[in-house]
N, C-alpha and C positions, 0 to 999 in steps of 0.2 A: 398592899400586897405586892411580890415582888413583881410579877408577871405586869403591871403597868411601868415599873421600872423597867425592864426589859424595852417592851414596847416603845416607850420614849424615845428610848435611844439609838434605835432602830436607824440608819442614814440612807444607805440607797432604797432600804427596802419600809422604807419611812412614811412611804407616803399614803398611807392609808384609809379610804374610803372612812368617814364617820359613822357612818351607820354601818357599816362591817359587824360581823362578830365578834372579832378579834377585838376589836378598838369596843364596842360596845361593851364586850366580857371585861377588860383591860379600868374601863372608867368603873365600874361597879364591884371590882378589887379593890380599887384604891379607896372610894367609897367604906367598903371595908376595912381598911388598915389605918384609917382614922378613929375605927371603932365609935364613932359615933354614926349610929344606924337604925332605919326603923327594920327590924328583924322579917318582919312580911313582906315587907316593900320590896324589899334589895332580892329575897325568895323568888319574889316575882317577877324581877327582872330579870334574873339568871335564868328562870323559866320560858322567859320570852325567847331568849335568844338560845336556848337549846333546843326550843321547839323550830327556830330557823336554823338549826343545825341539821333538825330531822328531814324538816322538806328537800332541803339540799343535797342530804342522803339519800332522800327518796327520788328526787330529781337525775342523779350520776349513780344510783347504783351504791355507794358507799355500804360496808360492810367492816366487822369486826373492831378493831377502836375507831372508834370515827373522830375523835378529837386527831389522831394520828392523819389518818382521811382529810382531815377539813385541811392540816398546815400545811402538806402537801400539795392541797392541791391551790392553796395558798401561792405558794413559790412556782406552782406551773402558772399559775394564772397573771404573776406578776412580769408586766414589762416594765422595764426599765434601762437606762442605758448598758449595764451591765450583762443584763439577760439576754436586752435583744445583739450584743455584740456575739455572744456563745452561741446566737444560732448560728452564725456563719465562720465562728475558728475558736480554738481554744486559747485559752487567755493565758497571757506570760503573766509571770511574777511581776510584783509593781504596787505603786501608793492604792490604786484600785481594789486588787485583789486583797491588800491589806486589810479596805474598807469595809472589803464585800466579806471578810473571814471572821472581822469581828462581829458583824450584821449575824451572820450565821451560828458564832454560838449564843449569840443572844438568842434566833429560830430557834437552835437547838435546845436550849432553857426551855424554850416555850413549849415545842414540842412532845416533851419527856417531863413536862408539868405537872406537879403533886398538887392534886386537889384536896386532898384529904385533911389540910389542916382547914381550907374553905367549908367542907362539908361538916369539920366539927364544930365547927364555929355555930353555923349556922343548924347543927343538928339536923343537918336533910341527908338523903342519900341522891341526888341526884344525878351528878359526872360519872357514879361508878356505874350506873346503869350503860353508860354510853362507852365502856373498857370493852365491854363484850356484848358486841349490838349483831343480829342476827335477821340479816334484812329479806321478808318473803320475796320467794323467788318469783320475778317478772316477767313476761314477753321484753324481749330483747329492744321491742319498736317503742315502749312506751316510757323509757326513758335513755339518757345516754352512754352508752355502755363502752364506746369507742374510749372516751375521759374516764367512764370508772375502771376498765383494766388499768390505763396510767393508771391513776392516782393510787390505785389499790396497791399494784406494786412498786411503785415510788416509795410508800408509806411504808412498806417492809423493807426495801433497801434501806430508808433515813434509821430504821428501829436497828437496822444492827451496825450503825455508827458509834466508835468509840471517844471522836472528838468533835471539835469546829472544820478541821483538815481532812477525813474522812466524808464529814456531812459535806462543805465544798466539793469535794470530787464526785460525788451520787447525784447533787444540782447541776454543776456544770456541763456533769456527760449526758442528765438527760436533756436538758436545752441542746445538746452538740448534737444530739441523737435524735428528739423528735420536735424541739423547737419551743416556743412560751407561748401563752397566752392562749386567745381564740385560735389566730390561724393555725399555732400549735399542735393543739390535741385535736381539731375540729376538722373533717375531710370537705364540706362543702356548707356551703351558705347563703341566703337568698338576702334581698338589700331592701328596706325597710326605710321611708322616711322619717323624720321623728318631729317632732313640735317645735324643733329651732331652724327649718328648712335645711337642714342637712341630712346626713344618711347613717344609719348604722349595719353593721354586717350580722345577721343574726346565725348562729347555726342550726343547720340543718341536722336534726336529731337521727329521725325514724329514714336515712335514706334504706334505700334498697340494696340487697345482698345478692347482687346479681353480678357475674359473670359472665365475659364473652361466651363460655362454652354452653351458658344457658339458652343463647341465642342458636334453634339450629340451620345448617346452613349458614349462605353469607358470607361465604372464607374467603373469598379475594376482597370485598368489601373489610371483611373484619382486618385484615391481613395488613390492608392500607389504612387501616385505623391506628393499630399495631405500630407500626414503621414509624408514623409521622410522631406519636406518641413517646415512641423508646429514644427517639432524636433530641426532642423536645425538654426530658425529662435529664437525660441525660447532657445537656448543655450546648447539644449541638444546635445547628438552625433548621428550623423548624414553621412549616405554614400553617394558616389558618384553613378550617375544612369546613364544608357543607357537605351535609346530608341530604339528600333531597330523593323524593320519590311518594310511592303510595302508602295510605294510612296504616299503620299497625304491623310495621314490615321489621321492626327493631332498630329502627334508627335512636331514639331517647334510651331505648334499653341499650345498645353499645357503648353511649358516652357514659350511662351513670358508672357500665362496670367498667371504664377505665381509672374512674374514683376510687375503686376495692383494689383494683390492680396495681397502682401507681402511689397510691397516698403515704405508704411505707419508704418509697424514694421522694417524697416531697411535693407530691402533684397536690392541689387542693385547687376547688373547684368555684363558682361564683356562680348563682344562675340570677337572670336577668330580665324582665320583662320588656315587652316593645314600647310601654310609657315611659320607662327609666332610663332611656338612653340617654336625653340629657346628662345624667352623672357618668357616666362612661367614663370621662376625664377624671371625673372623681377619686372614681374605682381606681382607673389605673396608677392615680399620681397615689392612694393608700397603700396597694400593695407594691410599688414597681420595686421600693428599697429591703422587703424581707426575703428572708433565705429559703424562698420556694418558686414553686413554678404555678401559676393560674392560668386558671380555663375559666374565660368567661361563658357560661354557657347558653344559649338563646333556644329555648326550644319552638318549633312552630311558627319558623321567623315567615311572616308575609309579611305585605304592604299593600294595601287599597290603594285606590289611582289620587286621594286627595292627601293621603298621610304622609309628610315631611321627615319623621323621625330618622327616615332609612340616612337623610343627609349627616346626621351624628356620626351613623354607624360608619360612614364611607372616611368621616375624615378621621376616625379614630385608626382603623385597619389601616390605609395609606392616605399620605396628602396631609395630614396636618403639619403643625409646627413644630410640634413635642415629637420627637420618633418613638413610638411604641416599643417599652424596654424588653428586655430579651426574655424575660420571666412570665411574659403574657402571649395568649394564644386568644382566639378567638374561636368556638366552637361551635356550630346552629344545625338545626333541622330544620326542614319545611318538606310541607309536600307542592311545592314550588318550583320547579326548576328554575326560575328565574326572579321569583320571590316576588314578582310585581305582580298583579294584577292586569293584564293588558284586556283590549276591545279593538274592535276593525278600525275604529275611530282615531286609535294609536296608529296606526300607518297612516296618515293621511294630514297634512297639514293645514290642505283647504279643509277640512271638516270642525276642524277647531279654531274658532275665533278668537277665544281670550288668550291662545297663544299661540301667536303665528310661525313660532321655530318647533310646533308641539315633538314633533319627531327625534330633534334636539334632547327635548327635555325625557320621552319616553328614554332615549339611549343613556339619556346619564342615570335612568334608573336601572337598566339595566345591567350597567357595567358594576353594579353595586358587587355583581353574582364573581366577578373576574378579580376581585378583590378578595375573594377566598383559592389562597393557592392549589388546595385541591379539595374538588367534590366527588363526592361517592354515592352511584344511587341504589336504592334500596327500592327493587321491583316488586310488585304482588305473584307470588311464587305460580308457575306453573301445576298442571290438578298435578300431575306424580309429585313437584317435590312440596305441597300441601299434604298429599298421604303421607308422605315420608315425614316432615316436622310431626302430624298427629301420633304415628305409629312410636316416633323415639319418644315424643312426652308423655307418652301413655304408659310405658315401658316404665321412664324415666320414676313416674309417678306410681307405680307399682301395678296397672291395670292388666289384667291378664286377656281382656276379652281378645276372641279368635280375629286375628290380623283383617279377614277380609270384611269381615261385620263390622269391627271397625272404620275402617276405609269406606263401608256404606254408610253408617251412620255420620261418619263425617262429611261427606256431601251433604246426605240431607241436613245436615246440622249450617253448614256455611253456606247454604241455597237460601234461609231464613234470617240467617246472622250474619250477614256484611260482607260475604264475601271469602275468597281467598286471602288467606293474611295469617301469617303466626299469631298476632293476636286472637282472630276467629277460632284457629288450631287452640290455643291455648285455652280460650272460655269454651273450646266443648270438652276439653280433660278435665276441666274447674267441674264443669257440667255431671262428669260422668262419677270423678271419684268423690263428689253430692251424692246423689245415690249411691254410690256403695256405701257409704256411710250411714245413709237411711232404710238399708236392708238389713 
């Protein structure tokens, strides 16, 4: 069948995973156009690999043809030297482009593929099921919805290509425009070991749709989040910042919504736990050469008085050998100010024996904190501006109750619940519009 001819021939964008769909679908044509075949079998193997076309659907959201869906998102997903050059300029004419124009109408073949002599053959109706696929509508959180608008409208841009030249120019301007691959389409992503002691980047599906103006209060905090942000993004220079202050005050809620904020100009985000700094180098030496800006993110950064890890962090920020490329930031909270753990025992260098410069050694933990060019603390809100967060989320949230009843029932609510904290403010409005819903 032609669509393996196709495939073959394929050069930059050739290199395709074997157990792929494509390449799977691709050998069980050919299969077929020997015409020597067990009529069930080969049934069943188109079967298999459509039923991994479905999950895959169901995994991104994929709607309406999804064979159109799948080659799409095919070509977003594809790095290659070609792809990754278009995220950072647009490509002059040349033996390249040449390559890359014949690659594409061959895509375009595939793309715009007649199954229909396949399905007579084989007397099933299967492919055309998948022309017009009508996927139940989902919570936004439970699959990835940021990749299925790409792909979706990628898939209708390539549908009203009239050539190779055409389909070229819809590829190349969305690589120029939102990038290939994972870091691509993908706003953030947490770092996962894998079974060869290295690392992979996974994306972060279900993040949060939150906004700074979700946070209330906090506007000189928020303000200097802003600034160092719009610098950073935009290519100026740019420091690393600390969060620091009491629990549930919106420090982790201001970085994720700098991810909603920023991800359309290029920001994409890294989060990183205090076990994985060792890979830090990792990290930075994978992304420092793509056409974006990284936030590595650290939430909740302490350090116990025996834990060494912090020594990673300090010579990645400054003091290493490698200078930290312009495209990485370092981002953390703690409710730390100083991120170490200290005791009376810390001042004092006769009280510590197994190290007699201890004082020495407390300061070099300290100075880990002087290595974030700037920190912003995030206080536990005074009782009026705690009324004030519950009254506007309340509002916010649709709750009508009378303002001062309110305001009572929110003390008693944060006298039992942790405290002053936007967080506290917020699970007693979770709390309240619970019961309206149960009345």
């Amino acid at each position: 069948m032609k669509m393996n001819r196709e495939i073959s021939e394929l050069f930059m964008y050739g290199s395709l995973d074997e157990d792929s769909i494509l390449s799977r679908l691709g050998e069980i044509f050919e299969v077929i156009g020997t015409g020597d075949y067990n009529r069930e079998k080969v049934i069943r193997d188109i079967k298999v690999q459509l039923k991994r076309l479905l999950v895959l659907a169901t995994d991104y959201g994929f709607d309406n043809d999804l064979w159109h869906n799948y080659i799409a998102f095919f070509l977003m997903m594809s790095e290659n030297p070609f792809s990754l050059v278009c995220e950072k300029s647009m490509i002059k004419e040349g033996t390249v482009t040449t390559i890359v124009k014949n690659d594409f109408s061959r895509i375009r073949n595939i793309f715009f593929y007649d199954f229909s002599d396949v399905e007579d053959k084989l007397r099933v109706n299967c492919f055309s099921i998948l022309k017009d696929y009508h996927a139940v509508k989902k919570n936004k959180k439970i699959y990835n919805w940021n990749v299925s608008e790409k792909v979706r409208a990628l898939s209708k841009q390539l549908e009203q290509t009239e050539d190779a030249d055409s389909f070229y120019t819809v590829v190349t301007g969305f690589y120029h425009d939102f990038g290939v691959g994972s870091f691509g389409l993908n706003k953030a992503f947490r770092i996962e070991e894998n079974d060869f002691g290295d690392i992979d980047f996974t994306a972060i599906n279900n993040l949060d749709v939150v906004t700074l103006d979700d946070l209330v209060g906090y506007e000189l905090q928020k303000q200097k989040l802003i600034e160092n942000t719009e610098a950073f993004v935009n290519g100026s220079r740019a420091n690393n910042v600390l969060l620091f202050g009491d629990s549930g005050t919106g420090k982790s809620t201001s970085i994720k919504a700098l991810i909603n904020r920023y991800y359309d100009r290029g920001l994409r985000m890294v989060e990183i736990y205090k076990h994985q700094f060792k890979y830090l180098s990792r990290i930075i030496s994978t992304v420092k050469n793509r056409n974006y800006k990284f936030i590595i993110y650290m939430d909740d950064l302490s350090f116990e008085e025996n834990e060494i890890e912090y020594k990673y962090l300090k010579a990645v920020i400054e003091g290493g050998l490698e200078t930290r490329p312009d495209n990485v930031l370092i981002y953390a909270t703690s409710n730390r100010r100083h991120l170490i753990k200290e005791t009376w025992n810390d001042k004092d260098d006769h009280t510590n024996q197994d190290d007699i410069h201890h004082s020495d050694t407390v300061e070099e933990k300290l100075s880990l904190v002087d290595r974030f060019g700037i920190t912003i603390g995030y206080m536990k809100p005074m009782p009026k501006e705690f009324e004030n967060i519950v009254v506007t989320l309340a509002r916010r949230a649709g709750i009508d109750m009378d303002e001062e009843e309110l305001k009572k029932e929110a003390v008693r609510w944060e006298m039992a619940h942790g405290g002053l904290s936007g967080r506290t403010a917020q699970q007693f409005i979770t709390h309240l519009a619970a019961l309206r819903e149960l009345t």
